[in-house]
C-alpha positions in Angstrom: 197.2 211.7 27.7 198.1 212.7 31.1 194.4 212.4 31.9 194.2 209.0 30.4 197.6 208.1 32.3 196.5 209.1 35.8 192.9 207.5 35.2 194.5 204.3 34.4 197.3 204.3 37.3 193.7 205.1 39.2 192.3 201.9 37.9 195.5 199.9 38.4 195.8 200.9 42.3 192.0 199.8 42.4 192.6 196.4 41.0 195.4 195.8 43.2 193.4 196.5 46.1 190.9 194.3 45.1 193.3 191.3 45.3 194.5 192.7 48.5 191.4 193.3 49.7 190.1 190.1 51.4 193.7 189.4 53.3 192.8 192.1 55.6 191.1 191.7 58.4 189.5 194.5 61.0 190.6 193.5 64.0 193.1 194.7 66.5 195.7 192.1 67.0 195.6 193.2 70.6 192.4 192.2 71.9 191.5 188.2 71.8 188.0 188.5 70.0 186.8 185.5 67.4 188.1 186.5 64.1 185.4 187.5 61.6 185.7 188.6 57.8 184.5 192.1 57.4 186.0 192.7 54.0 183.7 193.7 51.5 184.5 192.7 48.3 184.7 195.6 45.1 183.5 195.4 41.9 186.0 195.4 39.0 183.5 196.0 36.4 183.7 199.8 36.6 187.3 199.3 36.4 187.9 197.3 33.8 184.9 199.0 31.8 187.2 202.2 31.8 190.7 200.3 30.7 188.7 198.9 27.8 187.2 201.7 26.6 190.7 204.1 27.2 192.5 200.1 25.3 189.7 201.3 22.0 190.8 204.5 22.2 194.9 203.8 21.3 195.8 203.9 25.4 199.0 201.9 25.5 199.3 201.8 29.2 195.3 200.9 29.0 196.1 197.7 26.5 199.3 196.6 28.1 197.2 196.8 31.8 194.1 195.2 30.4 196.3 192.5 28.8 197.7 191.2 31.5 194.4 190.9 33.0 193.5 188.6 30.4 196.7 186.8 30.7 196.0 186.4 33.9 192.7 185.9 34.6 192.3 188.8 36.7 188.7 190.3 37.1 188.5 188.7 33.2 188.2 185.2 32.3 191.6 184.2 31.0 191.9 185.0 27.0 195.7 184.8 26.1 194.8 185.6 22.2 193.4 188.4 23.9 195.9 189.4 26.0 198.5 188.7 22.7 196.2 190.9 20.6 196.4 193.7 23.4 200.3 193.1 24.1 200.5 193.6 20.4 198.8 197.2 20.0 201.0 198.2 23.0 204.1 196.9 21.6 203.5 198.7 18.5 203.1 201.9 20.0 206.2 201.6 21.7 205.4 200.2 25.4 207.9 198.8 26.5 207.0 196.3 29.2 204.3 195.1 26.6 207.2 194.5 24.3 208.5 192.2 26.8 205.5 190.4 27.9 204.4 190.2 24.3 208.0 188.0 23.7 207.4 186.1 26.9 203.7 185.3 25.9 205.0 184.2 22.1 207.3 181.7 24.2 204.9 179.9 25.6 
């Protein structure tokens, strides 16, 4: 499980760097130069490749993460009876923010 855990806080810090990613710019402030976009975007496939496999294998923190992809549309094409179905098996194993996001997501 601890395996599982630190693969998918792994993946998490990946996919937040994605969406990060293209606000950065390599430049230094101090030099007055045209401004170009050097940022290279990453992937996500990989990433969400491994949340969905660890999701089949019964890894909360993998379902409630990869459903709030598909809630959001993030590196996924928004599916909220996706995301509910995800939310659910988290929920049901005791994850607590998937609890809460699966009430919030019910709401709506």
């Amino acid at each position: 499980m601890n395996r599982h855990f630190s693969a998918i806080k792994l993946i998490h810090a990946i996919l937040i760097l994605m969406l990060l990613l293209p606000a950065c710019k390599d430049k230094d402030p101090f030099v007055n130069q045209p401004e170009t976009d050097t940022a290279t975007p990453i992937s996500s496939d990989a990433a969400i490749a491994k949340l969905q496999k660890a999701a089949q294998a019964g890894d909360s923190d993998a379902q409630y993460h990869l459903a709030y992809l598909y809630e959001n549309g993030l590196g996924v094409a928004k599916d909220e009876a996706k995301a509910l179905e995800l939310y659910e098996q988290a929920a049901n194993q005791g994850h607590p923010s998937a609890k809460d996001n699966l009430d919030t997501l019910k709401t709506h």
